[in-house]
N, C-alpha and C positions, 0 to 999 in steps of 0.2 A: 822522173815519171810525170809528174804534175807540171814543168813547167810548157811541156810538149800540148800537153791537154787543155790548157788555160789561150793559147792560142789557137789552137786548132777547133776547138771547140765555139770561140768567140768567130773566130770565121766562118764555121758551118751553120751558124747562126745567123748570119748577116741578111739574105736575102729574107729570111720567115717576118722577121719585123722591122727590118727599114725600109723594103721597099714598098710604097703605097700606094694602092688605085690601080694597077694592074696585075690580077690575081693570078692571068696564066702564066707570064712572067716570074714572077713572085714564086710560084710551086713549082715551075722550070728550074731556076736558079736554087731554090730550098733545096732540092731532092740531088741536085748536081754537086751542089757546096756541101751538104753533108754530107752524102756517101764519099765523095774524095776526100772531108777531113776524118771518118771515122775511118777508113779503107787502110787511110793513108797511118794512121793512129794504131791500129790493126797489125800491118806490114811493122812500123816499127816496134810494138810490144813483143813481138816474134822475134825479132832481130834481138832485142833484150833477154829475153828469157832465155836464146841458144848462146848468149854469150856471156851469161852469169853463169849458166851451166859448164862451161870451158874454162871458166874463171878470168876471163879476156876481159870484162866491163871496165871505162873507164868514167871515173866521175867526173862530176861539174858542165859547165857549159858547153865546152868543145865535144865534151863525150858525147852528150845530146844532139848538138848538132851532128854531126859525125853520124852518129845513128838514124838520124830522120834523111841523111843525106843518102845515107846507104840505102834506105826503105824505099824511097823515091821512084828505083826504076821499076818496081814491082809493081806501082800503082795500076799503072794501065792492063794490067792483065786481071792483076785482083778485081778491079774494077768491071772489067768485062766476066770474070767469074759472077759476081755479085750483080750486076745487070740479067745474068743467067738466072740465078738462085731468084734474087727479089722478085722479077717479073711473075717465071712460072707460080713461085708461094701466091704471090699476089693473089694472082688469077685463083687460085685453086684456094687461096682464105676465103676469096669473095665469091664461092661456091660452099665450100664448108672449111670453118677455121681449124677442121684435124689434119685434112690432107695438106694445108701449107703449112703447118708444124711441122709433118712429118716431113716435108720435102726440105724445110729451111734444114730441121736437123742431119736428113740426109748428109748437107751440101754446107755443113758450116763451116768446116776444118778447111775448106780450099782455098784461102787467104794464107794462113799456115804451112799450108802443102806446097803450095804455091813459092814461099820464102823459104821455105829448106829445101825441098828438090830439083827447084826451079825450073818446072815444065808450064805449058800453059796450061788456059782456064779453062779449057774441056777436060784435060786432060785430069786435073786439081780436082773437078769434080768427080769425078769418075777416080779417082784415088780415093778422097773421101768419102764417097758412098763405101767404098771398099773397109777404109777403115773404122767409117761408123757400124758395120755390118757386128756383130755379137755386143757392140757397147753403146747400143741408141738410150738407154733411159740414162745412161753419164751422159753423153752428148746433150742430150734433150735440159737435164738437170744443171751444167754446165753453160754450153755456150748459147745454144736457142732462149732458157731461161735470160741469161744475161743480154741477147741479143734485144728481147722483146721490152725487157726491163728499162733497159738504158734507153727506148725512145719513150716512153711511160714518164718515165721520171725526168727527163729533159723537157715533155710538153707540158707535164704539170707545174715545174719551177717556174715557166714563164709564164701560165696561166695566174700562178701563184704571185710573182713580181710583178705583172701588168695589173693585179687587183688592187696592190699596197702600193704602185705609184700610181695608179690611176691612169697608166700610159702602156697601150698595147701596142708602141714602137719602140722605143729604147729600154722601158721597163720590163716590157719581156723579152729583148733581146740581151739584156744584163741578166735575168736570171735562167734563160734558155741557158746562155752561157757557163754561167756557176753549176746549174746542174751537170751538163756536159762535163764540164772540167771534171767533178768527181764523181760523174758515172762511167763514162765512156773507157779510163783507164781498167776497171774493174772489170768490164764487160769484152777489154782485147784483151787481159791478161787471162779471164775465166775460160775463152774461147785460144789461148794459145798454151795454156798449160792442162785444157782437155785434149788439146792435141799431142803434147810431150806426153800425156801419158797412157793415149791409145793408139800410139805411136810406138811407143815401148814395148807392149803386149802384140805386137803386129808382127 
């Protein structure tokens, strides 16, 4: 679980603080490199969690590997779900921060939806809104919480390790990292096991 995280986390981090002096750049690259390692982080905690439940998991390295290989083809759609979701939230936080709550929560389980059903990301959405429909304050409590959380506490580690090394390039991109690493798991598992179990009740 951690070791998937500990790289994938250190690469979605890369652009936020090595790259220096050109900032549109910089937020291009950030926004692209995170969302494909958390997406990607995402796809495969779902691939986890439906195969512990089978009792299929295999340990050690190859299992990992193996599992992140499998997640792989999912990206680009989850991704293009999540281009869907993030955007409209955006807009609609940066009007009022209820209505992009309510819209991310809508639309969180489609990364999920997306790895079990395997329809695309109109479609992922429009399932999820379906199955968040009678369980929005779990959803809300569950994966939105975790969602909001885990960028929270990633930008704070690195504001935290650029203070104590005194380097807002590598020192917060080492603790941007570390946060990630053990937030990010918490926050695919929170949002895939709200999905196995409003999933269940469906």
């Amino acid at each position: 679980m951690l070791a998937p995280a500990v790289a994938l986390g250190a690469l979605g981090e890369v652009p936020a603080y090595l790259i220096d002096g050109r900032p549109l750049l910089d937020q291009v690259l950030t926004l692209v490199s995170a969302y494909i390692a958390y997406y990607l982080y995402l796809a495969y905690a779902e691939g986890l969690v439906r195969k512990a439940q089978g009792g299929e998991q295999r340990l050690g390295f190859r299992g990992v590997l193996d599992d992140l290989i499998g997640a792989a083809p999912f990206v680009p759609s989850v991704l293009v779900a999540a281009l869907i979701s993030l955007s409209v939230t955006t807009i609609a936080t940066g009007l009022l921060v209820i209505p992009g709550m309510w819209l991310y929560t809508r639309w969180a389980l489609a990364t999920p939806v997306i790895r079990k059903e395997g329809i695309g990301p109109l479609a992922a959405t429009r399932r999820s809104n379906e199955l968040v429909r009678g369980h929005f304050w779990f959803v809300f409590m569950t994966a939105t919480v975790a969602y909001y959380l885990e960028g929270v506490v990633i930008h704070e580690g690195a504001l935290a390790a650029g203070s104590v090394t005194d380097s807002q390039t590598w020192g917060a991109w080492v603790g941007g990292s570390i946060a990630a690493t053990l937030v990010v798991p918490l926050a695919a598992f929170a949002t895939s096991l709200a999905h196995s179990s409003v999933a269940r009740g469906a």
